[in-house]
mmCIF file of the N, C-alpha and C atoms, coordinates in Angstrom:
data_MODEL
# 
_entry.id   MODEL 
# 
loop_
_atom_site.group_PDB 
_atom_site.id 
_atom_site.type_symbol 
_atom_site.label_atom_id 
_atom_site.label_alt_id 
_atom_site.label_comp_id 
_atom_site.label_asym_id 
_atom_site.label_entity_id 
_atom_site.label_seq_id 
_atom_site.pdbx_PDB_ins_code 
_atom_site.Cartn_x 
_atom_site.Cartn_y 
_atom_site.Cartn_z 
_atom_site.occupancy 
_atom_site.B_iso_or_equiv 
_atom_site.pdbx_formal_charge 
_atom_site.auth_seq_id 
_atom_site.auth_comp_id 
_atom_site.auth_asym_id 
_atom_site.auth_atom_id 
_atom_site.pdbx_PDB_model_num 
ATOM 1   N N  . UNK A 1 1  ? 50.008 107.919 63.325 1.00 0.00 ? 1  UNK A N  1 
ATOM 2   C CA . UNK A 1 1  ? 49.657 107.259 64.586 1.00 0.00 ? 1  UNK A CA 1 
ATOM 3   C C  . UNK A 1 1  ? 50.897 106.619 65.219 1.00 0.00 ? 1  UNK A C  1 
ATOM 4   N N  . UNK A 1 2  ? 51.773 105.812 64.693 1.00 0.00 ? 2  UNK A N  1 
ATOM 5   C CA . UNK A 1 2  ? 52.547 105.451 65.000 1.00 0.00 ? 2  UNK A CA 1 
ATOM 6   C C  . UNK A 1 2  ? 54.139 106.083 65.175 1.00 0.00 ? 2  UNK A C  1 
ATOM 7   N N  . UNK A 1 3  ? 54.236 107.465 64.383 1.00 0.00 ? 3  UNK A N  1 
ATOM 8   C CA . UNK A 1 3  ? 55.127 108.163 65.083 1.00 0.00 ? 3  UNK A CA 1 
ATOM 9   C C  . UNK A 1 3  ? 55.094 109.205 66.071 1.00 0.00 ? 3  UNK A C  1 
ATOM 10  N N  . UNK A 1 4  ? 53.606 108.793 66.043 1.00 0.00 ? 4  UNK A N  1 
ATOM 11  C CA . UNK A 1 4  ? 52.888 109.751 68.116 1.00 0.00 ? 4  UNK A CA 1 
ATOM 12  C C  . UNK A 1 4  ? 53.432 108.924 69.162 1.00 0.00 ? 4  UNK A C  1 
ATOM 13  N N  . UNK A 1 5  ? 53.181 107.633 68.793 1.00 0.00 ? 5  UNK A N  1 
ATOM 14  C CA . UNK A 1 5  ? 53.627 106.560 69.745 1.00 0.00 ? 5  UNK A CA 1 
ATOM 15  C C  . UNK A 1 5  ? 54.993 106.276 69.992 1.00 0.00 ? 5  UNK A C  1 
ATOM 16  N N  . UNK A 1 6  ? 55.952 106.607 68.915 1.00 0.00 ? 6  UNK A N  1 
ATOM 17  C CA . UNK A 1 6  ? 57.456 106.791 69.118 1.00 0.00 ? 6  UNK A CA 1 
ATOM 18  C C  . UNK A 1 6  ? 57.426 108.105 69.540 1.00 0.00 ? 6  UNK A C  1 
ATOM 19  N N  . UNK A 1 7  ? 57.727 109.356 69.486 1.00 0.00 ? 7  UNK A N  1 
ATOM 20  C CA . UNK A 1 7  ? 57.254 110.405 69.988 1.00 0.00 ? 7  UNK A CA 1 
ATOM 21  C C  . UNK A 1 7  ? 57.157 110.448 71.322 1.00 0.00 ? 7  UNK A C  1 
ATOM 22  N N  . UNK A 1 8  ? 56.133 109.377 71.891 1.00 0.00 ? 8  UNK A N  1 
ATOM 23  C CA . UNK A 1 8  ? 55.383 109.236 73.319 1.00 0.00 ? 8  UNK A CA 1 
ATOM 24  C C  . UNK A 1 8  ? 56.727 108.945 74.159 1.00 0.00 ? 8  UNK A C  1 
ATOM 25  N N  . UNK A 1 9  ? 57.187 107.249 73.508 1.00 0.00 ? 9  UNK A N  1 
ATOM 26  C CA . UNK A 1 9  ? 58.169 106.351 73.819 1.00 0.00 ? 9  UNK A CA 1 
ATOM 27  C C  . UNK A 1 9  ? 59.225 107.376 74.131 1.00 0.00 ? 9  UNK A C  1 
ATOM 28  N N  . UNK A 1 10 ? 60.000 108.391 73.619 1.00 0.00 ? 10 UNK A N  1 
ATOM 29  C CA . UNK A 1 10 ? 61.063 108.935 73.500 1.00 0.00 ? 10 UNK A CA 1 
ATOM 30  C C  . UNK A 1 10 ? 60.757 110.185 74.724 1.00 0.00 ? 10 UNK A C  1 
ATOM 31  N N  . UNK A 1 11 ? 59.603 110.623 75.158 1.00 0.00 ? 11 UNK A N  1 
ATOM 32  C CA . UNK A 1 11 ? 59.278 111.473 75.937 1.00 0.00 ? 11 UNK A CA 1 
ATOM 33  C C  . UNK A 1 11 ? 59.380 110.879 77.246 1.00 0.00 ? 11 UNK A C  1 
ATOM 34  N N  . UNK A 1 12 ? 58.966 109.440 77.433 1.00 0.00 ? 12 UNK A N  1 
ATOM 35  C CA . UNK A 1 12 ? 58.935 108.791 78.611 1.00 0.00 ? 12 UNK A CA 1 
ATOM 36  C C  . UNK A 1 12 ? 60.141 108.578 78.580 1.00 0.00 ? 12 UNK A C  1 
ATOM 37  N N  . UNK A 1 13 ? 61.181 108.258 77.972 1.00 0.00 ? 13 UNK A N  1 
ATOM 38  C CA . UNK A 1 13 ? 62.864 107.822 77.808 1.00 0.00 ? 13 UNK A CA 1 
ATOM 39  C C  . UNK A 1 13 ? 63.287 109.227 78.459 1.00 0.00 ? 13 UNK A C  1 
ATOM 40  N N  . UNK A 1 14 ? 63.207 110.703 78.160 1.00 0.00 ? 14 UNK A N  1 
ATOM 41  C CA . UNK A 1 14 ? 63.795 111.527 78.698 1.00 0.00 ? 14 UNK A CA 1 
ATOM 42  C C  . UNK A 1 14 ? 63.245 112.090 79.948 1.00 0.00 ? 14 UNK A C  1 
ATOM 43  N N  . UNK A 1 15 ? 62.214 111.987 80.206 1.00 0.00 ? 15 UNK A N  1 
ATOM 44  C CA . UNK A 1 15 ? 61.675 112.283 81.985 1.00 0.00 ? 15 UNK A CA 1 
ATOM 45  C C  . UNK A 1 15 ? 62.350 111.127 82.820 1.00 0.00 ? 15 UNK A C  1 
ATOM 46  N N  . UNK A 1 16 ? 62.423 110.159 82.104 1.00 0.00 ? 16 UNK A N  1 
ATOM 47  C CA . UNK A 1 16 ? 63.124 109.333 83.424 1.00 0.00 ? 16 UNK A CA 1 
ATOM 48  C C  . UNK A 1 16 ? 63.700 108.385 82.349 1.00 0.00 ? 16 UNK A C  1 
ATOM 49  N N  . UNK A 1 17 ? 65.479 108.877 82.783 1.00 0.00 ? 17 UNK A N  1 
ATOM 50  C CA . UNK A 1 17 ? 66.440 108.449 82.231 1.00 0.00 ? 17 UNK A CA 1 
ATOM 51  C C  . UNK A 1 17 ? 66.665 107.047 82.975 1.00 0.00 ? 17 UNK A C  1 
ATOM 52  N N  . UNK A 1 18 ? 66.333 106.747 84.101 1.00 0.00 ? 18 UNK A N  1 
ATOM 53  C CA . UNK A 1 18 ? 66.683 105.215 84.446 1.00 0.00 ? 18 UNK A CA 1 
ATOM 54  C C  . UNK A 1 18 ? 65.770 104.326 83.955 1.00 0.00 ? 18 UNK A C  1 
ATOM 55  N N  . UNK A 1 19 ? 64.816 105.232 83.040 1.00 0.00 ? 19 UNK A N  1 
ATOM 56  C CA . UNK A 1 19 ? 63.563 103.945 82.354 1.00 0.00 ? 19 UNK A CA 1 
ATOM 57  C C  . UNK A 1 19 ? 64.627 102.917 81.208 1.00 0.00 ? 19 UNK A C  1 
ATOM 58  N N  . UNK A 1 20 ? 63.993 101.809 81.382 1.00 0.00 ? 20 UNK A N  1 
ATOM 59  C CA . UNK A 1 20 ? 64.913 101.049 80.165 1.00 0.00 ? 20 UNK A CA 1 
ATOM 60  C C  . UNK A 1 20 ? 64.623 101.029 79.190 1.00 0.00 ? 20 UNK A C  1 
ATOM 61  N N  . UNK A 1 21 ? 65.353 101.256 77.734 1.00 0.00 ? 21 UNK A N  1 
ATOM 62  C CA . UNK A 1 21 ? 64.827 101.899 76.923 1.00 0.00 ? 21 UNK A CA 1 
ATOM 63  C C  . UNK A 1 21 ? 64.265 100.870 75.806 1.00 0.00 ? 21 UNK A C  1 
ATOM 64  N N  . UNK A 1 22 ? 64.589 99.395  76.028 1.00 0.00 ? 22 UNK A N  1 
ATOM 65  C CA . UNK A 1 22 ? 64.484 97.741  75.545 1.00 0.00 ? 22 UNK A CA 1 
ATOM 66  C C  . UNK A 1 22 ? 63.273 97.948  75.984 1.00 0.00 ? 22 UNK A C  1 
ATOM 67  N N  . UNK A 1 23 ? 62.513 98.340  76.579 1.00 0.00 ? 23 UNK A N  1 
ATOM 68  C CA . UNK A 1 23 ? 61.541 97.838  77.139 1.00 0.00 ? 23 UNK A CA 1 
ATOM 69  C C  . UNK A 1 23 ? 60.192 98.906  76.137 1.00 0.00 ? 23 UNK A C  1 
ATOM 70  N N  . UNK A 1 24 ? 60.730 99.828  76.092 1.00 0.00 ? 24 UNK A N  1 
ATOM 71  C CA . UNK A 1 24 ? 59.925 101.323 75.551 1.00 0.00 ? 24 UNK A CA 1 
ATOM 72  C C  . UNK A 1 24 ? 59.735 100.675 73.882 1.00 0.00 ? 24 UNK A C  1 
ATOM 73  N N  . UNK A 1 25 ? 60.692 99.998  73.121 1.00 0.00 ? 25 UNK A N  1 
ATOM 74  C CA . UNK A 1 25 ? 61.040 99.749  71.829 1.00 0.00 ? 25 UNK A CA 1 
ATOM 75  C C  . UNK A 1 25 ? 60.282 98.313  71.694 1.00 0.00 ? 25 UNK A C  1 
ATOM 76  N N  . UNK A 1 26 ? 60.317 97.568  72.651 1.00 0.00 ? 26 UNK A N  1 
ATOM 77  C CA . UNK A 1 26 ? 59.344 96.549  72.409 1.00 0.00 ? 26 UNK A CA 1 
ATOM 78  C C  . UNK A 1 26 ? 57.868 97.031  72.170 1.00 0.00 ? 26 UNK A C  1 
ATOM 79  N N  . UNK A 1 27 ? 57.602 97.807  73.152 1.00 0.00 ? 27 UNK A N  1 
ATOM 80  C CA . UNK A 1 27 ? 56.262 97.743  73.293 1.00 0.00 ? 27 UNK A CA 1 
ATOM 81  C C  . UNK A 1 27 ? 55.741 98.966  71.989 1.00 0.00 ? 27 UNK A C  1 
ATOM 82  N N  . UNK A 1 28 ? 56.749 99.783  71.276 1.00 0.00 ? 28 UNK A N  1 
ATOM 83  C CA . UNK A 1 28 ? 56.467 100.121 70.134 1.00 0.00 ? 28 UNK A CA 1 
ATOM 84  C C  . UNK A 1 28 ? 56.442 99.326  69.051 1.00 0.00 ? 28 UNK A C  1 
ATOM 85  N N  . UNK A 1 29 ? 57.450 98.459  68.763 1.00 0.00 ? 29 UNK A N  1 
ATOM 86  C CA . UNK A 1 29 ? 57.190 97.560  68.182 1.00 0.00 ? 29 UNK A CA 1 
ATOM 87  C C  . UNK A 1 29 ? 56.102 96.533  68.294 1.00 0.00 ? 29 UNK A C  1 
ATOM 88  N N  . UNK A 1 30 ? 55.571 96.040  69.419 1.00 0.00 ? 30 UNK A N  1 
ATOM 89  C CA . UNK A 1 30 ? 54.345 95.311  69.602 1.00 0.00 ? 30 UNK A CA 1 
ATOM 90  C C  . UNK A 1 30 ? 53.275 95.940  68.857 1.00 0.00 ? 30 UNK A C  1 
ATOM 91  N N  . UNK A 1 31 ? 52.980 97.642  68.925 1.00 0.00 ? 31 UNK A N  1 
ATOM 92  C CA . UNK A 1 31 ? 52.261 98.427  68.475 1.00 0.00 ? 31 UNK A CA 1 
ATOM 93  C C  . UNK A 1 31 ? 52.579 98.124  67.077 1.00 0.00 ? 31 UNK A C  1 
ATOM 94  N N  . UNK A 1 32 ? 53.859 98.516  66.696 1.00 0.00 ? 32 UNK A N  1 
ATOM 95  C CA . UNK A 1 32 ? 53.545 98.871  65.301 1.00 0.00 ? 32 UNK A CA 1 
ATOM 96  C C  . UNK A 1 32 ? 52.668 97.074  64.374 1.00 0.00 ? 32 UNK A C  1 
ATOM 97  N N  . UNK A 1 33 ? 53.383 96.268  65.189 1.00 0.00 ? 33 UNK A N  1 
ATOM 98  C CA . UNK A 1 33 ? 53.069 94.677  64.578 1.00 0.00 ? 33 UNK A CA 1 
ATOM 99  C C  . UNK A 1 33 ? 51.674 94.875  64.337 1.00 0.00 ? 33 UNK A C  1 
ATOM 100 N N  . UNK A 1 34 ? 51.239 94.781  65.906 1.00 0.00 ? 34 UNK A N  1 
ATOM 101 C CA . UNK A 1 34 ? 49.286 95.288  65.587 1.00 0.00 ? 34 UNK A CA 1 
ATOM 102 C C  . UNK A 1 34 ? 48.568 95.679  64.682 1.00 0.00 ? 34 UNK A C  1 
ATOM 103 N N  . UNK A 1 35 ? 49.204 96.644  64.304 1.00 0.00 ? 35 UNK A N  1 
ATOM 104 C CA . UNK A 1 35 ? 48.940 97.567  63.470 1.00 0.00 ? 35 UNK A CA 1 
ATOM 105 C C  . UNK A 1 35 ? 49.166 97.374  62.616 1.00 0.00 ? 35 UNK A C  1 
ATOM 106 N N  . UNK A 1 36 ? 50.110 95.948  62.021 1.00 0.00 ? 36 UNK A N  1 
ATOM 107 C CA . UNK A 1 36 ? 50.305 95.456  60.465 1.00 0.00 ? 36 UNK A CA 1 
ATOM 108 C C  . UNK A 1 36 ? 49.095 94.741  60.488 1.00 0.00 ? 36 UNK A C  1 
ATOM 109 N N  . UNK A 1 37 ? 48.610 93.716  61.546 1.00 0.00 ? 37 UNK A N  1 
ATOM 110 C CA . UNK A 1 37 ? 48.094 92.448  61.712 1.00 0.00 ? 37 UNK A CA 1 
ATOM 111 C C  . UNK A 1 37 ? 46.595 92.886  61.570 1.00 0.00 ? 37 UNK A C  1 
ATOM 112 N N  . UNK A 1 38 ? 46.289 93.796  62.358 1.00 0.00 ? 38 UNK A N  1 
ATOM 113 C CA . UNK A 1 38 ? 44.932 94.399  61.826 1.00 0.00 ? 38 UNK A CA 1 
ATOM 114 C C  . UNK A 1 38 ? 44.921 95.347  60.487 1.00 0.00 ? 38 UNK A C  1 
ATOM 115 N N  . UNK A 1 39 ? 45.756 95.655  59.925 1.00 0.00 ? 39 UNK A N  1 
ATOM 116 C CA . UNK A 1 39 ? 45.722 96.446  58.571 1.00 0.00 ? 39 UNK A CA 1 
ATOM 117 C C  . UNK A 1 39 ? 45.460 95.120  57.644 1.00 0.00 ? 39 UNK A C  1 
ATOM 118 N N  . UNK A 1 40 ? 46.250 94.185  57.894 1.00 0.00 ? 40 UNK A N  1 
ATOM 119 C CA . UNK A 1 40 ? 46.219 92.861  57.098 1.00 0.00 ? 40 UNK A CA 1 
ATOM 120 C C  . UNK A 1 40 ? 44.868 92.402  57.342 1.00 0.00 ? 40 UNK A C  1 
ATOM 121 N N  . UNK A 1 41 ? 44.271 92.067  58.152 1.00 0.00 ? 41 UNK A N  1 
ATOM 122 C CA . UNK A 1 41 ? 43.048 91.612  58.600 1.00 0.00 ? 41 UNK A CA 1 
ATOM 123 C C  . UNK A 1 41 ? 41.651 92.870  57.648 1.00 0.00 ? 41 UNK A C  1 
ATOM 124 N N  . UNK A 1 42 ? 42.094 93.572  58.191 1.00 0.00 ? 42 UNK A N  1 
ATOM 125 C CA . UNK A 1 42 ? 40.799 94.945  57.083 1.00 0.00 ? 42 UNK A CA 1 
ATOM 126 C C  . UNK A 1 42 ? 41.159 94.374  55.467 1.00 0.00 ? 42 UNK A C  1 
ATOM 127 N N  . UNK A 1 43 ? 41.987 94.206  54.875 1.00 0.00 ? 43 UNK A N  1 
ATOM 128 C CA . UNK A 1 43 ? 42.279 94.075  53.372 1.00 0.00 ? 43 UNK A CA 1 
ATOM 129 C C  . UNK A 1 43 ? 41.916 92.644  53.191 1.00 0.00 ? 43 UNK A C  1 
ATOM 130 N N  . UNK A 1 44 ? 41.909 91.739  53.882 1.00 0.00 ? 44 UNK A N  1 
ATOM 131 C CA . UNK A 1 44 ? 41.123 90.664  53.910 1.00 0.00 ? 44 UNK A CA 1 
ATOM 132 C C  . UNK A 1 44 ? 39.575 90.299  54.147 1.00 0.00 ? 44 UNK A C  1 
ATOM 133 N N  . UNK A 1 45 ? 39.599 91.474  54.905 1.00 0.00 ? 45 UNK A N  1 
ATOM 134 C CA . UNK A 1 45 ? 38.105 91.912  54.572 1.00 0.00 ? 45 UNK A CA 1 
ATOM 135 C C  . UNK A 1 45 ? 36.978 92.829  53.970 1.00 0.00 ? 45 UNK A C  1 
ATOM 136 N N  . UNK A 1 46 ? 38.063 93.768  53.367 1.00 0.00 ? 46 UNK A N  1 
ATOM 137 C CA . UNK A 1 46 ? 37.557 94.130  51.633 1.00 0.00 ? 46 UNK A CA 1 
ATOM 138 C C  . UNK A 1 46 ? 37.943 93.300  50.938 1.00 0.00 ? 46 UNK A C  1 
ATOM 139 N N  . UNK A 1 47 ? 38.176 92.546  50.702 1.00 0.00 ? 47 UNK A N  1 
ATOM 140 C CA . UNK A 1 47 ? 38.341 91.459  49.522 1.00 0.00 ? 47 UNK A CA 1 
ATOM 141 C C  . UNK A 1 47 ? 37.380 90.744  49.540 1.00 0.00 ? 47 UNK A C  1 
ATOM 142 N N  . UNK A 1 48 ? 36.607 90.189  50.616 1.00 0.00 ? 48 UNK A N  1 
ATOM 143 C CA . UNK A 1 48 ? 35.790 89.432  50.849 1.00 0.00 ? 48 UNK A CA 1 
ATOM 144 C C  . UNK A 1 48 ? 34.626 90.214  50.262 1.00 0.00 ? 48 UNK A C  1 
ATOM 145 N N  . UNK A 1 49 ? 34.846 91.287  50.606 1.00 0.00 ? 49 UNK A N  1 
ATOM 146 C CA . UNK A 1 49 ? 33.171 92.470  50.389 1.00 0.00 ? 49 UNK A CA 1 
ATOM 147 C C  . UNK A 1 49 ? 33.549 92.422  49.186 1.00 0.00 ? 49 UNK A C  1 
ATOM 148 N N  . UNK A 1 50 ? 34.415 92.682  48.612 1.00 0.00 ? 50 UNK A N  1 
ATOM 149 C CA . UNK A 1 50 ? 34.685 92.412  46.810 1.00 0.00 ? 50 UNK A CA 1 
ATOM 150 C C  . UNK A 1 50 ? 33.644 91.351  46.113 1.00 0.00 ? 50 UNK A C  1 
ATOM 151 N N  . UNK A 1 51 ? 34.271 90.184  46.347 1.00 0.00 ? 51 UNK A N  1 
ATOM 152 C CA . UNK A 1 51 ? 34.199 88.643  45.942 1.00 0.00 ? 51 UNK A CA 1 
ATOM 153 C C  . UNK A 1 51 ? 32.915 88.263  46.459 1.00 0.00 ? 51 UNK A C  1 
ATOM 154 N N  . UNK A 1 52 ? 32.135 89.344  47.567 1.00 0.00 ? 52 UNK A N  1 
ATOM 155 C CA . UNK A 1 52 ? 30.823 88.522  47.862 1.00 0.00 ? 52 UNK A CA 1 
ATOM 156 C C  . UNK A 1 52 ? 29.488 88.728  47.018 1.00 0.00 ? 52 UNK A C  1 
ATOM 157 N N  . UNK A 1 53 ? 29.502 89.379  46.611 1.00 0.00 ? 53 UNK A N  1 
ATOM 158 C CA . UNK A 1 53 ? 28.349 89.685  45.193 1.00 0.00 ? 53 UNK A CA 1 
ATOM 159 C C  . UNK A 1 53 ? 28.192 88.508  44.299 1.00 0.00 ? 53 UNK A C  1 
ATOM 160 N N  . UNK A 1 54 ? 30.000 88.807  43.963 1.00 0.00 ? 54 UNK A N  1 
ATOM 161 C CA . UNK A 1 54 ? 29.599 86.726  42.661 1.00 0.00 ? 54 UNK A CA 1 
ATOM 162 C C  . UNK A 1 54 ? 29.088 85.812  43.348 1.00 0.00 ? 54 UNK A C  1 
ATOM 163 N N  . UNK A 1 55 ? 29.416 85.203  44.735 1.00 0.00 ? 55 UNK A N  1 
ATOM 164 C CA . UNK A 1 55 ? 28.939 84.061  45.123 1.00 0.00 ? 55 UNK A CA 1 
ATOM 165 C C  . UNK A 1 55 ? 27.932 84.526  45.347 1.00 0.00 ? 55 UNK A C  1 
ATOM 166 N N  . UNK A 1 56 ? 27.062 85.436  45.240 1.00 0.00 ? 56 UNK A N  1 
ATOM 167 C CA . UNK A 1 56 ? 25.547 85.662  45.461 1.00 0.00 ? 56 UNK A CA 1 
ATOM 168 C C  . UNK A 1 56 ? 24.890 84.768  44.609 1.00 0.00 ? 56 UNK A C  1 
ATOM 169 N N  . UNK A 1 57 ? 25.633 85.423  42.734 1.00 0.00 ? 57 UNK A N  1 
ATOM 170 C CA . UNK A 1 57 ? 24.939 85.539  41.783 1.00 0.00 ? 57 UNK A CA 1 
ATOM 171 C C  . UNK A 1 57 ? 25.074 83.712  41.485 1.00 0.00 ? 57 UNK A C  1 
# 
């Protein structure tokens, strides 16, 4: 997923060479962060689905 999105970034960099390319790398990077922050967020919430049975019992 995320080297579609660099991929993308680098396609828009060569159709138009006066695009700035600081600007293309942020907003991949914003992506890729996301994409830690919600990966982090899901594993925090299998853990929970783990651990929620004992506090049932």
């Amino acid at each position: 997923m995320i080297v579609s999105i660099i991929a993308k970034a680098e396609k828009i960099n060569v159709h138009s060479k006066m695009a700035d390319s600081t600007i293309i790398s942020i907003n991949v990077k914003a992506v890729i962060a996301w994409k830690e922050i919600t990966a982090m967020e899901n594993s925090v919430h299998r853990m929970v689905l783990i651990f929620h049975p004992l506090h049932r019992n």
